[in-house]
C-alpha positions as CSV (number, residue, x, y, z in Angstrom):
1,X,39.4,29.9,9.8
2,X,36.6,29.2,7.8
3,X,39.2,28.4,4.5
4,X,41.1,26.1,6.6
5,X,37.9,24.1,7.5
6,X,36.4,24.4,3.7
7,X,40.2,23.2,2.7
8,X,39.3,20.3,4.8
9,X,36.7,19.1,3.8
10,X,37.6,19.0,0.5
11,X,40.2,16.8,1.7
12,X,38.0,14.5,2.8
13,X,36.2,14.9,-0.1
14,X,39.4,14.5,-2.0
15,X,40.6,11.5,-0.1
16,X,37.3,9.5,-0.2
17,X,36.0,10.3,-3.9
18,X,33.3,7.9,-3.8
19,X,31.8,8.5,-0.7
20,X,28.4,10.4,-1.9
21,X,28.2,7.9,-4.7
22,X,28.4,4.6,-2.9
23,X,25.3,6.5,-0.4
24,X,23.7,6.5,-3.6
25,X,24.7,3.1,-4.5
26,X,23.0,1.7,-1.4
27,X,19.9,3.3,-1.9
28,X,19.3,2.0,-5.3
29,X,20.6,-1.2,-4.3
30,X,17.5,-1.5,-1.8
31,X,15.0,-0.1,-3.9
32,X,16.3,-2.3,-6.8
33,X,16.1,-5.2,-3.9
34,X,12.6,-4.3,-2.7
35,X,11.4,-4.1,-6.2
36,X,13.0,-7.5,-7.1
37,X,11.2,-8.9,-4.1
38,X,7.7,-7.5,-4.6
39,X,8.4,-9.2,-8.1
40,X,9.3,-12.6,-7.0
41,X,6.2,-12.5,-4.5
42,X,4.0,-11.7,-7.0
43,X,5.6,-14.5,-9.3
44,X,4.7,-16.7,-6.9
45,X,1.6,-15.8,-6.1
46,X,0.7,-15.8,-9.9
47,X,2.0,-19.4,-10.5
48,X,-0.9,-20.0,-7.4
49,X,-3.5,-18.9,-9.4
50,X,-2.5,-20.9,-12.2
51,X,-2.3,-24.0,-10.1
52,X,-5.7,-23.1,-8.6
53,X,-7.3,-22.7,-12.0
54,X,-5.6,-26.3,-12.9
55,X,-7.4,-27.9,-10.0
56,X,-10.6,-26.6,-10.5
57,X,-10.6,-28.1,-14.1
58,X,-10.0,-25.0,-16.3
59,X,-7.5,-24.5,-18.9
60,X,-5.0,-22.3,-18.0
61,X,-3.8,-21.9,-21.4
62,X,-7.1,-20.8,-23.0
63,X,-7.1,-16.9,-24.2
64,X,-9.7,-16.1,-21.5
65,X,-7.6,-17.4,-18.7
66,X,-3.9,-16.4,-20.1
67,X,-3.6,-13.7,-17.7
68,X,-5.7,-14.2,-15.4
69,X,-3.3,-15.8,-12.9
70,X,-0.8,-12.8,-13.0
71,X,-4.3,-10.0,-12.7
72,X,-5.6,-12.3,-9.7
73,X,-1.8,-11.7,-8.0
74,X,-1.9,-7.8,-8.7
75,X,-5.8,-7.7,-7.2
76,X,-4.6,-10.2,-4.3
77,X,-1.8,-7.3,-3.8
78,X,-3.6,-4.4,-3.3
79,X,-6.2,-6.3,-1.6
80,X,-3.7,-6.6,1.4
81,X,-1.8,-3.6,0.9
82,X,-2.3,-2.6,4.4
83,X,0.0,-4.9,5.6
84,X,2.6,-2.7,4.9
85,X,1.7,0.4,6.0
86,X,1.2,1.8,9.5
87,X,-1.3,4.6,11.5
88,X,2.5,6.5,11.8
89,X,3.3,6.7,8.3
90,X,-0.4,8.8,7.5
91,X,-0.7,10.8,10.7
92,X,3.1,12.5,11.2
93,X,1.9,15.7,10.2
94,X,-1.9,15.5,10.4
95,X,-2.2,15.8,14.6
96,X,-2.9,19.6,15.4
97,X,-3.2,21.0,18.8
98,X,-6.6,22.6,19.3
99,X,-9.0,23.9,22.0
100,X,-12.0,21.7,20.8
101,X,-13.5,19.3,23.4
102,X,-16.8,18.6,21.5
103,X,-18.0,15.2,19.6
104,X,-16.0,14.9,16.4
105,X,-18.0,12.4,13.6
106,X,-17.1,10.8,10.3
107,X,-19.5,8.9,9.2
108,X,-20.3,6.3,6.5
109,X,-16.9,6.0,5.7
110,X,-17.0,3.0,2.5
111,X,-14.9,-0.3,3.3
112,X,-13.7,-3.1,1.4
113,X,-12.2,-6.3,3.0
114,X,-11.7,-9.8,2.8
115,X,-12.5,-12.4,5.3
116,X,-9.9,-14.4,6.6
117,X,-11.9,-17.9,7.2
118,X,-12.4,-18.0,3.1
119,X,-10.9,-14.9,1.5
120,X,-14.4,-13.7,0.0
121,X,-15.1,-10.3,0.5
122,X,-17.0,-8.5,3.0
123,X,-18.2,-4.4,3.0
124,X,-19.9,-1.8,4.5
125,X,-19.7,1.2,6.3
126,X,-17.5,2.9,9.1
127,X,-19.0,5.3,11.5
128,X,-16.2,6.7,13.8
129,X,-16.4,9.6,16.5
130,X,-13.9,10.7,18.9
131,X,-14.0,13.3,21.8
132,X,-10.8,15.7,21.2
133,X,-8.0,16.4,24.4
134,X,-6.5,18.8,22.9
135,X,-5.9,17.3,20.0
136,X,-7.5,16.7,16.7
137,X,-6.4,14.7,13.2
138,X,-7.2,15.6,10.0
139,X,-10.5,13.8,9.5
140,X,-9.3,12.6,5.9
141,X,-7.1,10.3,8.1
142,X,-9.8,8.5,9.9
143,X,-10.5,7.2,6.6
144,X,-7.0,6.1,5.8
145,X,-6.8,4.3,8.6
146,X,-10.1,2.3,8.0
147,X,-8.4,1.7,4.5
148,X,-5.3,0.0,6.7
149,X,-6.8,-2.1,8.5
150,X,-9.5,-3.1,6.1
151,X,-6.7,-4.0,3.8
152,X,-5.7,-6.8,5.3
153,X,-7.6,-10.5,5.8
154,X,-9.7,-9.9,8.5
155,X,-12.9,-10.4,10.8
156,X,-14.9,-7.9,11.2
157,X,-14.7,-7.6,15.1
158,X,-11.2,-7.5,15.1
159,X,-10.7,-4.4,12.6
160,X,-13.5,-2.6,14.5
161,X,-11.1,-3.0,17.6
162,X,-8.1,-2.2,15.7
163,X,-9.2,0.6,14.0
164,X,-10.5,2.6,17.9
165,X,-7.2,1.5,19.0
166,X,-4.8,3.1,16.3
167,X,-7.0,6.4,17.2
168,X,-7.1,5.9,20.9
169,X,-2.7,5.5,20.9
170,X,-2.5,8.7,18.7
171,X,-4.6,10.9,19.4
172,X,-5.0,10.0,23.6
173,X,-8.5,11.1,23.1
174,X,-11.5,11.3,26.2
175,X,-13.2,8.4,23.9
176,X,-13.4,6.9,20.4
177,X,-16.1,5.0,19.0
178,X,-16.4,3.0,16.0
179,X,-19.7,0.8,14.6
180,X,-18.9,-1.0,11.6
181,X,-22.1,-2.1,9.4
182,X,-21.3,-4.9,6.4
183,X,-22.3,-7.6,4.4
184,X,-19.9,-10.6,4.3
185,X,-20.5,-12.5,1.1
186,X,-19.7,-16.0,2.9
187,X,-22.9,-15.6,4.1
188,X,-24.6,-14.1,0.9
189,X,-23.2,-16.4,-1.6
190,X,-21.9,-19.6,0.2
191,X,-23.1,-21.3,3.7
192,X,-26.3,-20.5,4.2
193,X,-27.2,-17.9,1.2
194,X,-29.0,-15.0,3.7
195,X,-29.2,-12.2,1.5
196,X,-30.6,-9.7,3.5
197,X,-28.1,-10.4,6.1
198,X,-26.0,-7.6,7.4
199,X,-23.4,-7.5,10.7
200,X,-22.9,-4.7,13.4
201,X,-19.7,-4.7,15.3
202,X,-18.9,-1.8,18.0
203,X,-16.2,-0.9,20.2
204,X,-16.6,1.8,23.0
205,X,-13.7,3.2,24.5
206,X,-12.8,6.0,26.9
207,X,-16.2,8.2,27.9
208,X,-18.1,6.2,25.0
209,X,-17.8,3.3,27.3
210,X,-18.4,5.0,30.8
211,X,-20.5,7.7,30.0
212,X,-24.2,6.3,28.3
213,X,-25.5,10.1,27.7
214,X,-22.8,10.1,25.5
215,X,-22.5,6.5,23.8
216,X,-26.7,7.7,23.5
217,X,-25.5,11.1,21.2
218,X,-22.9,9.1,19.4
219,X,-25.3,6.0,18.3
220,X,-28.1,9.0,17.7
221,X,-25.8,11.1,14.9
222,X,-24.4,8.1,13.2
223,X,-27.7,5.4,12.9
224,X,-30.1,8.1,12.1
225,X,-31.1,8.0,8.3
């Protein structure tokens, strides 16, 4: 029984020859496609820069400035890399089940982002808590998902919301919490030029938002210096 299936199968094999090899084919026609794209948009994106530098009254074409356009695409790039990636793709394997109820805190997690009103950078710190139901994440991944979000053109209020949401729908937490402390160089080196100027954005959700004995413990572990 078992020859007469293997005999077969390689009949099928023998009938369709190229079968495994046009599977191939198609994978390497989409990476070969996905490259070609993330190519052409960075292309453009260079030819941008070398417009932009053109306006401002530079010379393109002078050795400081000959690559300039092509390094400002590539920084532009990963800048915004967080477009493409999702909470999903990081946390797969990183939600174990465990009997832990207590306050869970990462804190002064570093972030880098770029405003969306006139792409100048803003950065700070993250301080994020969570209180487990059953669950817990590797707490390297609160991190990455600051990085996601935070690589993207943003406003500050907005990615503090996003990133206590993306917790909150995977890990179906009692509460998250998450204060977000930057400097946003539209107001440091443009506008009105405050220097000493720092925001605070906070979202509460869950038993940080009903419960102010806890909110109290969170905001006590994370602002003290």
């Amino acid at each position: 029984m078992e020859y007469h299936l293997a005999s077969e199968m390689n009949g099928v094999v023998a009938k369709y020859p190229n079968m495994c090899i046009e599977s191939k084919h198609d994978v390497l026609c989409g990476e070969e496609k996905d490259s070609k794209d993330a190519a052409d948009k960075q292309s453009h994106i260079e030819k941008s820069y070398t417009t932009i530098l053109s306006e401002l009254g530079e010379d393109a074409n002078r050795e400081g400035l000959l690559r300039t356009p092509l390094r400002a695409a590539k920084a532009m790039q990963f800048l915004t890399k967080g477009y493409k990636e999702t909470t999903q793709d990081i946390l797969n394997d990183a939600i174990f089940d465990e009997n832990h109820e207590e306050m869970v805190i990462v804190k002064d997690i570093d972030l880098f982002s770029l405003c969306e009103h006139h792409l100048v950078p803003f950065f700070g710190k993250a301080h994020i808590a969570y209180l487990p139901n059953k669950k817990v994440v590797g707490l390297s991944k609160l991190a990455r998902i600051v990085e996601i979000y935070c690589r993207r053109l943003q406003v500050q209020e907005r990615l503090t919301k996003q990133i206590a949401s993306a917790i909150s729908e995977a890990l179906e937490p009692a509460g998250v919490a998450v204060v977000i402390e930057a400097v946003h160089l539209c107001m440091v080196m443009r506008g009105v030029q405050k220097t000493n100027t720092s925001t605070v954005t906070s979202v509460m959700l869950g038993s940080f938002h009903d419960d102010p004995k806890i909110k109290k413990e969170f905001f006590g572990l994370t602002m003290r210096k």
